[in-house]
Backbone as a printed PyTorch tensor [residue, N CA C, xyz], in Angstrom:
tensor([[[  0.8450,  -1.1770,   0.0000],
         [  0.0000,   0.0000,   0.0000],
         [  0.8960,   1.2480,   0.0000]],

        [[  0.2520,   2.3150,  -0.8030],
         [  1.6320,   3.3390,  -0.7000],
         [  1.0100,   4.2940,   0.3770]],

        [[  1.9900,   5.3370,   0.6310],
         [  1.9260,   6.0940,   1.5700],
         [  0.9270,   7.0590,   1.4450]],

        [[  0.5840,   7.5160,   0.1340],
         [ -0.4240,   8.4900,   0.1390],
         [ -2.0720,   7.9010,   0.3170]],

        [[ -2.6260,   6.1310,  -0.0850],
         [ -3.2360,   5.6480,   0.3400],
         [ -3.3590,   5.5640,   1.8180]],

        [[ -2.5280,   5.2760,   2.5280],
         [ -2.5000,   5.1980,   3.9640],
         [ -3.3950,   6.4900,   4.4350]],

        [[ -2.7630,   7.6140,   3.9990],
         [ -3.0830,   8.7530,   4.4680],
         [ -4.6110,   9.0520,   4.2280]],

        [[ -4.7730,   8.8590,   2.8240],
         [ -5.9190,   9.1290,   2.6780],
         [ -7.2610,   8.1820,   3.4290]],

        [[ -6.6090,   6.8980,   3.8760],
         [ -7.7260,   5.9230,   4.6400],
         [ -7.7130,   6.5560,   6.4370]],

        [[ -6.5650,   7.3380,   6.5680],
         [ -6.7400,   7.0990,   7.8840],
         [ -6.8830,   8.9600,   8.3350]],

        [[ -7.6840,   9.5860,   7.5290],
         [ -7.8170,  11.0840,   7.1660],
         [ -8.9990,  10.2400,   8.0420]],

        [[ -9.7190,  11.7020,   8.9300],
         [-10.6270,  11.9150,   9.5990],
         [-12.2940,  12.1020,   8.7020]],

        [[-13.6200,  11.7770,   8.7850],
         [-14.7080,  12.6740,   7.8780],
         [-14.4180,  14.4780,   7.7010]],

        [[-13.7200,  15.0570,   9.0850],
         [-13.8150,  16.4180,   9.2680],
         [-12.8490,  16.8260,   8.3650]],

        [[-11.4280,  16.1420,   8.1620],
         [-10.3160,  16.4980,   7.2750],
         [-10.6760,  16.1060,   6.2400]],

        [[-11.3860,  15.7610,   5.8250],
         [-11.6980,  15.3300,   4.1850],
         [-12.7210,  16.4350,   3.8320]],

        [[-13.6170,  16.7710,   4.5330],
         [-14.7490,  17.7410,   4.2260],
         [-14.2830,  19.4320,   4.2980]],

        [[-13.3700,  19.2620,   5.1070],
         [-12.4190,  20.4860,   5.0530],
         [-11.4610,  20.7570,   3.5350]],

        [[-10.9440,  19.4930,   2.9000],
         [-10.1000,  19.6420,   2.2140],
         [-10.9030,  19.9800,   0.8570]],

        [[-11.7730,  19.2710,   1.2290],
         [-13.1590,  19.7060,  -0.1630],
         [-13.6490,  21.1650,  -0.6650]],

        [[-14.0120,  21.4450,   0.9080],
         [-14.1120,  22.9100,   1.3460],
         [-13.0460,  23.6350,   0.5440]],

        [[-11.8790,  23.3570,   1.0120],
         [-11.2260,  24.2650,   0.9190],
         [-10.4810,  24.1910,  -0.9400]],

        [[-10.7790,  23.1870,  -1.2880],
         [-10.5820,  23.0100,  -2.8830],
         [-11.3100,  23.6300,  -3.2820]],

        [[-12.9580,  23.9660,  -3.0810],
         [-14.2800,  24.1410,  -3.8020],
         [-14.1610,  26.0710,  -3.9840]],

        [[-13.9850,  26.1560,  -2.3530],
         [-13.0810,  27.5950,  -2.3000],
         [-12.1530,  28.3580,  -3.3820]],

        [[-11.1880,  27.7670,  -3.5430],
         [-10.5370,  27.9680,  -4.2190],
         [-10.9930,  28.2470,  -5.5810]],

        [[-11.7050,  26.8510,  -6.0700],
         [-12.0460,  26.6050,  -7.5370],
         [-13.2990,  27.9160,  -7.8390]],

        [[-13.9010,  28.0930,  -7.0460],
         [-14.4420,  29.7390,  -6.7900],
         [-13.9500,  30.7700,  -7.0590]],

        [[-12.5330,  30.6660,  -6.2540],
         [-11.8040,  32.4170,  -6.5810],
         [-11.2420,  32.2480,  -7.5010]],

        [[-10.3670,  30.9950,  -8.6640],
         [-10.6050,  31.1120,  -9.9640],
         [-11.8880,  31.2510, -11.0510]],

        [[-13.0180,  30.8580, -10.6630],
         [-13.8080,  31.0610, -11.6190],
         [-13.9590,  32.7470, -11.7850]],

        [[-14.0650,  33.5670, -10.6300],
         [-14.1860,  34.5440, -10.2060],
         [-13.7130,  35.7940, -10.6320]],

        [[-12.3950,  35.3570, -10.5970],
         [-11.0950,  35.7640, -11.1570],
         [-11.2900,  35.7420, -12.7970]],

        [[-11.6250,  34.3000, -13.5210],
         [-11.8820,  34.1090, -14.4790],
         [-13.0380,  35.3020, -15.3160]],

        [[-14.0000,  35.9800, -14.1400],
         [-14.9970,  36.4490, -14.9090],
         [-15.1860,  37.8240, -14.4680]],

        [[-13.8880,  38.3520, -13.6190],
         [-13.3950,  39.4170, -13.3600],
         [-14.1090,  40.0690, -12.2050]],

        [[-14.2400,  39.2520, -11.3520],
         [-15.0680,  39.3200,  -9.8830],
         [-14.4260,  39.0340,  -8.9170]],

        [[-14.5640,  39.7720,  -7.8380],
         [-13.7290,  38.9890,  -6.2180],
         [-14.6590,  37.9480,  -6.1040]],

        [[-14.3360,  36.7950,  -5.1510],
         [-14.7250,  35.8420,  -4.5260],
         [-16.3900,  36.6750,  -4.1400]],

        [[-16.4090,  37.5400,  -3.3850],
         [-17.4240,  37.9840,  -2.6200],
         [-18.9120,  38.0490,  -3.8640]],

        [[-18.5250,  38.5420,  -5.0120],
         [-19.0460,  39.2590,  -5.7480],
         [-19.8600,  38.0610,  -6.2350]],

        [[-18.4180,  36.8550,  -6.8860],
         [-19.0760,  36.2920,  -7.5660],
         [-20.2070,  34.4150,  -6.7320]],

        [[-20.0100,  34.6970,  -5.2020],
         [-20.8930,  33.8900,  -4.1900],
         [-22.0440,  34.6970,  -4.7180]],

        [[-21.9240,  36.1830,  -4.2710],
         [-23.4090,  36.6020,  -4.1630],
         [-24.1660,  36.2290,  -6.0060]],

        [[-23.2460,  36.3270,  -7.1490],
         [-24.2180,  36.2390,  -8.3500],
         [-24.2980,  34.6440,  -8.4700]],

        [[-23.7390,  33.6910,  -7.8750],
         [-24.6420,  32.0350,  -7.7300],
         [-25.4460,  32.0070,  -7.0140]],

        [[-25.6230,  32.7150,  -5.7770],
         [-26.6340,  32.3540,  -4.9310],
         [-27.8520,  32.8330,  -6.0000]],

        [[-27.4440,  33.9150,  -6.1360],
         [-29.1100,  35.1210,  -7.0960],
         [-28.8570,  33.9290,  -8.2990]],

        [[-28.2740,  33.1500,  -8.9270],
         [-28.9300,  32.5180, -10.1520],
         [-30.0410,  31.3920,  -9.4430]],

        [[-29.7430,  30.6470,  -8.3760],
         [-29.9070,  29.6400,  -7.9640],
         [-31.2820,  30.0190,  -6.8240]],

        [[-31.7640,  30.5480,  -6.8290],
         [-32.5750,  31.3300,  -5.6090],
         [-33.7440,  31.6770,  -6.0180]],

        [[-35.2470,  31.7420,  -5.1400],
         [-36.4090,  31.7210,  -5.6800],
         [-37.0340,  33.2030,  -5.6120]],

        [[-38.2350,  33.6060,  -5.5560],
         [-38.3860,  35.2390,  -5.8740],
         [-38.6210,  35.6550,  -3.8880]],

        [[-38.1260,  34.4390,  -3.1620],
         [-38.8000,  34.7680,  -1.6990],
         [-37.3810,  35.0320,  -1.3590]],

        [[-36.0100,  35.0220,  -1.7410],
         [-34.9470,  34.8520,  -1.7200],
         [-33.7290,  35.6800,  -1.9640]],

        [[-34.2310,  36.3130,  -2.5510],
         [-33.6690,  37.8720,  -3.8430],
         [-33.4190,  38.7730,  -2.9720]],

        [[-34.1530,  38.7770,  -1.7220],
         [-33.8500,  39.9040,  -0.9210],
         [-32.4630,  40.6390,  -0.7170]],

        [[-31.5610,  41.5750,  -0.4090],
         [-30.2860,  41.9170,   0.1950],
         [-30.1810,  40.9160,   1.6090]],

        [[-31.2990,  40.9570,   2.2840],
         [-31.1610,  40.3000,   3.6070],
         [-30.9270,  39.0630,   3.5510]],

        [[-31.5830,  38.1070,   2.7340],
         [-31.6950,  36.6840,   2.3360],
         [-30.2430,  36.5810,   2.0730]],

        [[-29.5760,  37.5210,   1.0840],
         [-28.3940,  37.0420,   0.4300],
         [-27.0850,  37.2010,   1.4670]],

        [[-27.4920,  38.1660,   2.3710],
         [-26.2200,  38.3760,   3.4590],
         [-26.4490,  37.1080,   4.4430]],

        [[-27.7860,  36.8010,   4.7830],
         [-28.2090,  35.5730,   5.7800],
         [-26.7900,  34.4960,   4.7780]],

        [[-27.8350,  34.2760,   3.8060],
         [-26.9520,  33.1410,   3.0150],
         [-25.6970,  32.8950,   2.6400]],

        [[-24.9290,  34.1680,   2.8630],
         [-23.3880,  34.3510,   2.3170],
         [-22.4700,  34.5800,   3.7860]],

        [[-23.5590,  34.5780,   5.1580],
         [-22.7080,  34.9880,   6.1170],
         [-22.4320,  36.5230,   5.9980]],

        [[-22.6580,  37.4920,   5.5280],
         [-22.0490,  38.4330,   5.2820],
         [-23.0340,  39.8080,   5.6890]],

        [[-22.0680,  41.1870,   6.4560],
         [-22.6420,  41.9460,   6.9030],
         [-23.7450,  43.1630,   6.3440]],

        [[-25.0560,  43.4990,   6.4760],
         [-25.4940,  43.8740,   5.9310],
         [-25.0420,  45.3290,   4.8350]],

        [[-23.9700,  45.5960,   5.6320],
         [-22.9460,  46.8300,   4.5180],
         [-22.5150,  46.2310,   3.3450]],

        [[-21.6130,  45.1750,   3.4970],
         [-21.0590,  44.3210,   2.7490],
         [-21.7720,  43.6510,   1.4650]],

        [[-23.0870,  43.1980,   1.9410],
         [-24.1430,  42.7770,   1.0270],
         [-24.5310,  43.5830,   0.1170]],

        [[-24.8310,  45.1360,   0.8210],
         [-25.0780,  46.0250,  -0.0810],
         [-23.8850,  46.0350,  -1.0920]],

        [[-22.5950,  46.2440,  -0.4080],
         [-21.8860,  46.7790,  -1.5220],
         [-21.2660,  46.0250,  -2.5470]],

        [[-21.6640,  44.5250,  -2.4620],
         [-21.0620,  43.9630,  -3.1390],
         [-22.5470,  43.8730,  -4.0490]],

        [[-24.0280,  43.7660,  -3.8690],
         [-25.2740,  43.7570,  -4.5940],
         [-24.6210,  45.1920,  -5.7120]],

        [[-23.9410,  46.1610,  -5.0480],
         [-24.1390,  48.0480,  -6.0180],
         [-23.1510,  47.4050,  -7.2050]],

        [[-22.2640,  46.4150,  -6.8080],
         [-20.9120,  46.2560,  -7.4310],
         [-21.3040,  45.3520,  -8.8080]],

        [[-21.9790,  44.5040,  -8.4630],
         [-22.4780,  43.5650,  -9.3840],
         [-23.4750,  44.5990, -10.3920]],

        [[-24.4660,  45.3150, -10.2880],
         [-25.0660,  46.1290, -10.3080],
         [-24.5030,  46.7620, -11.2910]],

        [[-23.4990,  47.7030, -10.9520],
         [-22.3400,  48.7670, -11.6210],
         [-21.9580,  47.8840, -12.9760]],

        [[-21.2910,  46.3260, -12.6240],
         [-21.1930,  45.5670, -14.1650],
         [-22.0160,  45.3320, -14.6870]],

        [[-23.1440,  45.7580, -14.4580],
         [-24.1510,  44.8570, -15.5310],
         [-24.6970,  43.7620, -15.2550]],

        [[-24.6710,  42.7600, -14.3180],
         [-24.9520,  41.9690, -14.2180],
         [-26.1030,  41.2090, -13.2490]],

        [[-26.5080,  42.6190, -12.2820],
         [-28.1640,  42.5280, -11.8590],
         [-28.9440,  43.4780, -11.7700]],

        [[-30.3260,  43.3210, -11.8020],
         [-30.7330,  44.6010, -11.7710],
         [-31.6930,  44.3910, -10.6160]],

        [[-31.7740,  45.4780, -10.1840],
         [-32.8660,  45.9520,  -8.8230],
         [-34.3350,  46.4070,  -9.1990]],

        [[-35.5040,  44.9770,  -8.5520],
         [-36.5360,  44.9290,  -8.7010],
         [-37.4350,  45.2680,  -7.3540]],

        [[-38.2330,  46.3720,  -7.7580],
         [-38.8940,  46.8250,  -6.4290],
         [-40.3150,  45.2710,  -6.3000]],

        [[-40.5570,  45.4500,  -5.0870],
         [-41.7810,  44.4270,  -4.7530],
         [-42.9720,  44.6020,  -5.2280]],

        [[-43.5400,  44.0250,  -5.7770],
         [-44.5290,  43.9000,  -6.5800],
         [-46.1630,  44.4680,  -5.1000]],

        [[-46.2130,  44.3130,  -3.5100],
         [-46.5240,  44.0550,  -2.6600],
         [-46.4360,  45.1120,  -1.8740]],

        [[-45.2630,  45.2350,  -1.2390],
         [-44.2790,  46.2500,  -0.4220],
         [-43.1130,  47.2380,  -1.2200]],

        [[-43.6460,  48.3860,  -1.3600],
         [-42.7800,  49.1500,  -2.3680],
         [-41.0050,  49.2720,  -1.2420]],

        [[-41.0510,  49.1770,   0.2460],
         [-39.9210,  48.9060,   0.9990],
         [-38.9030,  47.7560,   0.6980]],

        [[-39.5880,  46.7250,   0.0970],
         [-38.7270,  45.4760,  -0.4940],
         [-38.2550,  45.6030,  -1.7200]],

        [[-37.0240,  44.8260,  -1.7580],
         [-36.1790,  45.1440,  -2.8680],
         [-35.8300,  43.4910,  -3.2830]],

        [[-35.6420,  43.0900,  -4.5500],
         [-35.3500,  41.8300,  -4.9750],
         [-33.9270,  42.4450,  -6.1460]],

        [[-33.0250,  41.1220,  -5.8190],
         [-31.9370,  41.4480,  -7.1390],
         [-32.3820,  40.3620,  -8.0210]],

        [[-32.1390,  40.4180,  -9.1230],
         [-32.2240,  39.6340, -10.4550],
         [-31.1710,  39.1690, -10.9720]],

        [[-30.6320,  38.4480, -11.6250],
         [-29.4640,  38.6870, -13.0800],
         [-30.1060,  39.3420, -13.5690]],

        [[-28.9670,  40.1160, -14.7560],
         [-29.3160,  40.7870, -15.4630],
         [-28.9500,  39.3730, -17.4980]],

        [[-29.5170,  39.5980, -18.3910],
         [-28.8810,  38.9800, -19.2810],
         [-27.7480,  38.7610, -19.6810]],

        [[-26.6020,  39.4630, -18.8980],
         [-25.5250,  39.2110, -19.2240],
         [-25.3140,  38.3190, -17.7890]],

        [[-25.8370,  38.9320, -16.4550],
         [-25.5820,  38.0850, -15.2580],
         [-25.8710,  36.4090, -15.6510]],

        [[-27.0940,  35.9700, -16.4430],
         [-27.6970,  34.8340, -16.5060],
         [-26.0120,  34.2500, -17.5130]],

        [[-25.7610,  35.2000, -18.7300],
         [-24.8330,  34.3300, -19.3800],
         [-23.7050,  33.7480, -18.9810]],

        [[-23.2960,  34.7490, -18.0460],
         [-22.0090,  34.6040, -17.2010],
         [-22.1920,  33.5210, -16.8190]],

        [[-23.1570,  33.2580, -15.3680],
         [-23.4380,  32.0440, -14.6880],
         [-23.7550,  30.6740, -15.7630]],

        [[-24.1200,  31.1100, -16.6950],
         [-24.6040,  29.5210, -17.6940],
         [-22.7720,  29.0540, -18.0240]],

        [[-22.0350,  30.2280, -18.6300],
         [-20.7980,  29.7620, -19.1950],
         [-19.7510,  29.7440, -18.0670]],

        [[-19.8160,  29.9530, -17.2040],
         [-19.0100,  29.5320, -16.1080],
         [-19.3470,  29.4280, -14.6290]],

        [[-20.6480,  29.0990, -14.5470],
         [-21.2010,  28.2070, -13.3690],
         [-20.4550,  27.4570, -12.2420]],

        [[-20.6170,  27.4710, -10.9150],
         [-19.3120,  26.3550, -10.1770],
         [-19.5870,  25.2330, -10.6550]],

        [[-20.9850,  24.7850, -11.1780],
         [-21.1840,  23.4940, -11.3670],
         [-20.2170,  22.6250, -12.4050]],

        [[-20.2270,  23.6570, -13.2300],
         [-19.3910,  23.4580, -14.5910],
         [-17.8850,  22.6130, -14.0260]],

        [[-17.3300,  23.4000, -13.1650],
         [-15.6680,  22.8260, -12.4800],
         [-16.2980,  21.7240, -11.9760]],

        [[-16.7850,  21.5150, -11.1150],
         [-16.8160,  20.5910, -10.3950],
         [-17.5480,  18.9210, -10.6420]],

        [[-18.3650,  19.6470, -11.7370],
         [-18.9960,  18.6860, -12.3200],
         [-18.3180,  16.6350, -13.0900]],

        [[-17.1660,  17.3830, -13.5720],
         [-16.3230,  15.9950, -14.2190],
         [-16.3000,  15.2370, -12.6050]],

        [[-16.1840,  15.9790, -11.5810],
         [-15.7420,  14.8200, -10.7500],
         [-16.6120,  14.1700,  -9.6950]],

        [[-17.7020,  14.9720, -10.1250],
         [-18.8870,  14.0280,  -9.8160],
         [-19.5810,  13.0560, -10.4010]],

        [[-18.6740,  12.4670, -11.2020],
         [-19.4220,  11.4290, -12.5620],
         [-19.3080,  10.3660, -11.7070]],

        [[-20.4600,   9.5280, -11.4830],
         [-20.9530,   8.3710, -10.9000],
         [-21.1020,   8.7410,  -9.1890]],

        [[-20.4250,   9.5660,  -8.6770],
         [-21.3650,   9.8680,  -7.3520],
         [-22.1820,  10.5220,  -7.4350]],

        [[-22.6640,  11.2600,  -8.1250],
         [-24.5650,  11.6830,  -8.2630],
         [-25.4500,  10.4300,  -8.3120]],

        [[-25.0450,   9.8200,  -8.4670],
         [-26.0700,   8.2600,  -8.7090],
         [-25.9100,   7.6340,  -7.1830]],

        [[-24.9490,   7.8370,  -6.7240],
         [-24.8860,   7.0670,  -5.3880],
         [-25.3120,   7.8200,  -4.5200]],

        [[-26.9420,   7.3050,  -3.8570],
         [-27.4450,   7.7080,  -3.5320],
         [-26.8370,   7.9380,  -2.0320]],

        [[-26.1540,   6.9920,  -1.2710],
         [-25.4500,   7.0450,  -0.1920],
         [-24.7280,   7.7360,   0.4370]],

        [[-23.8400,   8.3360,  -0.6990],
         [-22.8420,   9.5090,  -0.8000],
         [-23.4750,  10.7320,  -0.3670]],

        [[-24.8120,  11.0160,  -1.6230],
         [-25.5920,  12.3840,  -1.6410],
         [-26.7670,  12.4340,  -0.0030]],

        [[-26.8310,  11.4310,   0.0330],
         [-27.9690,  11.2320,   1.6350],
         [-26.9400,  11.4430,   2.6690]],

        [[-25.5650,  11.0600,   2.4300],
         [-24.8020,  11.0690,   4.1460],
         [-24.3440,  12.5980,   3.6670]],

        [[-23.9240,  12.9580,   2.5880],
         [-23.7050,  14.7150,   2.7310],
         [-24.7210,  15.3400,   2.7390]],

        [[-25.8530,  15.0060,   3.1620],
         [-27.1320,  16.0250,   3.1060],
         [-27.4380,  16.1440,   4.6840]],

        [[-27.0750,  14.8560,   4.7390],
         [-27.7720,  14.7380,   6.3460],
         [-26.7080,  15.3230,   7.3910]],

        [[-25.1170,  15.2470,   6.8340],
         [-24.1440,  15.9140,   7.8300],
         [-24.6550,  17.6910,   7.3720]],

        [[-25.1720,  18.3860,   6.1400],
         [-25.4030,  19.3500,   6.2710],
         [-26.6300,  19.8130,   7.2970]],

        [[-27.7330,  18.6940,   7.4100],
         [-28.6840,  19.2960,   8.0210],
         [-27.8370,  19.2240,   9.2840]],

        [[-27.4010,  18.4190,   9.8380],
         [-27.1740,  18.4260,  11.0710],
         [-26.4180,  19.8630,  11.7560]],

        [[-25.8820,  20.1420,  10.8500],
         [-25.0730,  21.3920,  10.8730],
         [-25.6260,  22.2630,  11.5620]],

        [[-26.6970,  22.6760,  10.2000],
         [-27.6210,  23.8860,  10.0960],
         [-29.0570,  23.8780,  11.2750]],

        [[-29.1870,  22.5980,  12.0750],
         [-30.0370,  22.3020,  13.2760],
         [-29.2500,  22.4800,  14.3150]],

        [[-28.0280,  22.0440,  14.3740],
         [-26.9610,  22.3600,  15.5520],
         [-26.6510,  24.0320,  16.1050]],

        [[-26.8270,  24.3430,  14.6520],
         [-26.3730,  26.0250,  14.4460],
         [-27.1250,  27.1210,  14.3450]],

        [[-28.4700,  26.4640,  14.5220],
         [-29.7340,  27.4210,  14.1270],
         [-29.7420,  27.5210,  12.9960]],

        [[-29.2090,  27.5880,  11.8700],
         [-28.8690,  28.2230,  10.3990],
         [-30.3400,  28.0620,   9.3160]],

        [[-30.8100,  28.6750,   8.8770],
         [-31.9940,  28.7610,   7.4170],
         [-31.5590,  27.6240,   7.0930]],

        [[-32.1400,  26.3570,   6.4470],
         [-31.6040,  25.3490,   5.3950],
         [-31.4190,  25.8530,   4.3710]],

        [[-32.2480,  26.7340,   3.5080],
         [-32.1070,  27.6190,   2.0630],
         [-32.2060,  25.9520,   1.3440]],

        [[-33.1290,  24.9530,   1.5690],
         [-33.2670,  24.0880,   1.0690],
         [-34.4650,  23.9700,  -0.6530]],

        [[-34.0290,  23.7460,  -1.4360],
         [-34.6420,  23.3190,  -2.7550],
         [-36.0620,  23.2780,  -2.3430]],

        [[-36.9280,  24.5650,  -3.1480],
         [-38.2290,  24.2270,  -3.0220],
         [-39.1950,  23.5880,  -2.7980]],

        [[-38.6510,  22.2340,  -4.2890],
         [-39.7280,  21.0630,  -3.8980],
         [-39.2960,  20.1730,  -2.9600]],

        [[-38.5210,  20.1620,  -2.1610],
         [-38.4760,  19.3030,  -1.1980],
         [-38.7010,  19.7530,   0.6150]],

        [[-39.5190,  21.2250,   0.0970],
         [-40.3660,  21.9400,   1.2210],
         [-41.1680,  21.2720,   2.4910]],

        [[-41.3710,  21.1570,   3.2900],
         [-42.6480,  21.2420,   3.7580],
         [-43.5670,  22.3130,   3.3450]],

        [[-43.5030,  23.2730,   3.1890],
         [-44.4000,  24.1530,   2.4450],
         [-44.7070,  24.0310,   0.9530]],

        [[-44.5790,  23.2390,   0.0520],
         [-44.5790,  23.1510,  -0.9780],
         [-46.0590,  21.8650,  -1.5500]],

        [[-46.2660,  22.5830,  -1.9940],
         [-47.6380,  21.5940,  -2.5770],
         [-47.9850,  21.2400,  -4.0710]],

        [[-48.0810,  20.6870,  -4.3200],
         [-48.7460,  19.8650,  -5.6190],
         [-50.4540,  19.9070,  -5.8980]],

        [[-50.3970,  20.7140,  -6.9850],
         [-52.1770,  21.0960,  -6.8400],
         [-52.9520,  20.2780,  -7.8290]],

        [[-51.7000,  19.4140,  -8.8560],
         [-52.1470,  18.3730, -10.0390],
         [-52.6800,  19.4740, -11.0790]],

        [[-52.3520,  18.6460, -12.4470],
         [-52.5760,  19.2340, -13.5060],
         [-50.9540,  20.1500, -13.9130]],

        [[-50.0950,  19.7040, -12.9840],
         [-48.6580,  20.7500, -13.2820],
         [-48.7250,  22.3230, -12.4790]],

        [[-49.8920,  21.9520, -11.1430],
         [-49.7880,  23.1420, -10.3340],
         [-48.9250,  23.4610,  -9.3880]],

        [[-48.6810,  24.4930,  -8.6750],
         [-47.7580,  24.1650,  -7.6970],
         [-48.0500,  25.4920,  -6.8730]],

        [[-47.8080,  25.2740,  -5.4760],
         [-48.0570,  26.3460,  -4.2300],
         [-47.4410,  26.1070,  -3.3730]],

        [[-46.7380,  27.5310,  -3.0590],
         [-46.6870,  27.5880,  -1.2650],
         [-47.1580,  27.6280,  -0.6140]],

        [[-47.2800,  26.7890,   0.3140],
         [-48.3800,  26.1850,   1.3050],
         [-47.9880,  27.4970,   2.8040]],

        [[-46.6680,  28.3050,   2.5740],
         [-46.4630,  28.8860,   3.7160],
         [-47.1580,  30.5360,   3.2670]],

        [[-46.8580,  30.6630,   1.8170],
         [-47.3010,  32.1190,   1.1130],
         [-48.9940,  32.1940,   0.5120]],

        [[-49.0850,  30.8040,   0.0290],
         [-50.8190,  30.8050,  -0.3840],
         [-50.3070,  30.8750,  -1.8760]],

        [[-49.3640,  31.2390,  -2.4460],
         [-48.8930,  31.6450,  -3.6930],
         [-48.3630,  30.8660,  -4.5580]],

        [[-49.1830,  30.9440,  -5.8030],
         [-48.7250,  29.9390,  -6.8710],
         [-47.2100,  29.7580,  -7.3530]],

        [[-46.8750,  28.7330,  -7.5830],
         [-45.6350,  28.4170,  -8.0820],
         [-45.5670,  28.4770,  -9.5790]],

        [[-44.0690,  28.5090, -10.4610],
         [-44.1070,  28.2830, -11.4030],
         [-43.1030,  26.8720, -11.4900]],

        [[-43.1610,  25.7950, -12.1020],
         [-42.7200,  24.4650, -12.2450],
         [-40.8340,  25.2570, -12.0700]],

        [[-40.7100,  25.7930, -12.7060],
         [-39.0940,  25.8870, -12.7050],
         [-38.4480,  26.5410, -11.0660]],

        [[-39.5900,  27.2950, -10.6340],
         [-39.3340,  27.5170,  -8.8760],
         [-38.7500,  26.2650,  -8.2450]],

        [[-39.8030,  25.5180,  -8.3550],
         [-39.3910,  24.1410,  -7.4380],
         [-38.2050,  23.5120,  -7.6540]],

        [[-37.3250,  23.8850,  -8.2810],
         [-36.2400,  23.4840,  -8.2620],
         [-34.8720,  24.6130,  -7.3230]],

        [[-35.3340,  25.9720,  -7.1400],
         [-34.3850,  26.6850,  -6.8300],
         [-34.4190,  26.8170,  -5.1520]],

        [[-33.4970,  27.2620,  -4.7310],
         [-33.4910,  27.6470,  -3.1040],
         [-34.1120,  28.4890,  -2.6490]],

        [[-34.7630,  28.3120,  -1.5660],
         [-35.7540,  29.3360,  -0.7610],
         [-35.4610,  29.6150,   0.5980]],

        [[-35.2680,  30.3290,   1.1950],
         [-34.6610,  30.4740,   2.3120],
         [-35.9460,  30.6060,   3.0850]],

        [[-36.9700,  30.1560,   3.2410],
         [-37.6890,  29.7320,   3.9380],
         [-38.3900,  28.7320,   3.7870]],

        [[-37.0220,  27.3110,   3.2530],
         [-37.2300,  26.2410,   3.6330],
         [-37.3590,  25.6860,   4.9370]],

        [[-38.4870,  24.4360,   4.8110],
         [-38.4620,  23.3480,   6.0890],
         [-38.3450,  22.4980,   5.1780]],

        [[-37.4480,  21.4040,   6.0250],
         [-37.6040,  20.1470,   6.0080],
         [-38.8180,  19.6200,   6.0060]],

        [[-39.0580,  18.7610,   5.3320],
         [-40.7540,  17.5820,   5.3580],
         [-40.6000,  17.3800,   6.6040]],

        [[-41.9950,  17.1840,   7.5600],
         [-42.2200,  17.0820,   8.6010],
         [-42.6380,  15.0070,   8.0710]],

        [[-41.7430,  13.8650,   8.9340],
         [-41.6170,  12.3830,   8.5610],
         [-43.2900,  12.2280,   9.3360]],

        [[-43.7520,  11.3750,   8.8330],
         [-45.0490,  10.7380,   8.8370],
         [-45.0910,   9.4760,   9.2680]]])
């Protein structure tokens, strides 16, 4: 057995999830770099591709990025300044503010997405379901330990409903869905309540 096997069998779950971390990190501040963004800039324009219209908020995005409500702003004006989101007042509450991509924000994220890097080396662990259930469940545990929002995928809400015929509602807003919602993050996810 060689030495770098050794190492790698007798690495801790925490040192391996760290080292991931800290690769995934990285592979970030090159894409970033790549598309002429700090790290900061270009977290906040994945979260806004990936995120539902309950989500868009400045507040949602600092909750979600860790980051201080100054900071949020100025990195939302910065993105903004390139072109790449634009500021939508609330359809509801003229006090609420939602960010968008802008068409060049959407192109950016399609042609250099994190998914894109990371993707080759997820070929055949997306299928293993084992893999994706024990990293889901060390995240919830996290985010229950820590208090933290899940910002969990729509359709797998407790608030999320199926009205048939290709309908769809938030069961927490009263408010219709559109089919492509249910796929994005909502920061006022729950977990399914088990039956």
């Amino acid at each position: 057995m060689r030495y770098y096997d050794v190492l790698v069998e007798s690495a801790l779950p925490y040192q391996i999830l760290e080292r991931i971390g800290t690769l995934l990190r990285a592979e970030e501040r090159r894409l970033a770099a790549l598309c002429g963004l700090k790290p900061a800039q270009w977290s906040a324009l994945c979260y806004l591709a990936r995120c539902n219209r309950y989500s868009d908020t400045p507040s949602a995005v600092g909750e979600y990025l860790g980051t201080t409500k100054g900071t949020t702003s100025q990195t939302l004006r910065r993105l903004q300044e390139k072109g790449l989101l634009r500021e939508v007042a609330d359809s509801h509450d003229r006090r609420v503010v939602h960010w968008r991509l802008s068409a060049a924000g959407k192109k950016m994220f399609r042609n250099h997405g994190p998914e894109s890097a990371i993707e080759p080396f997820l070929q055949g662990l997306s299928k293993d379901r084992d893999s994706r259930n024990l990293l889901q469940e060390i995240l919830r545990r996290l985010q229950k330990a820590n208090d933290y929002r899940s910002f969990g995928i729509c359709g797998s809400c407790n608030h999320f409903r199926r009205l048939g015929g290709g309908r769809f509602q938030c069961g927490l807003t009263g408010e219709s869905l559109r089919a492509e919602e249910a796929s994005l993050l909502c920061r006022e996810h729950q977990e399914p309540v088990a039956t």
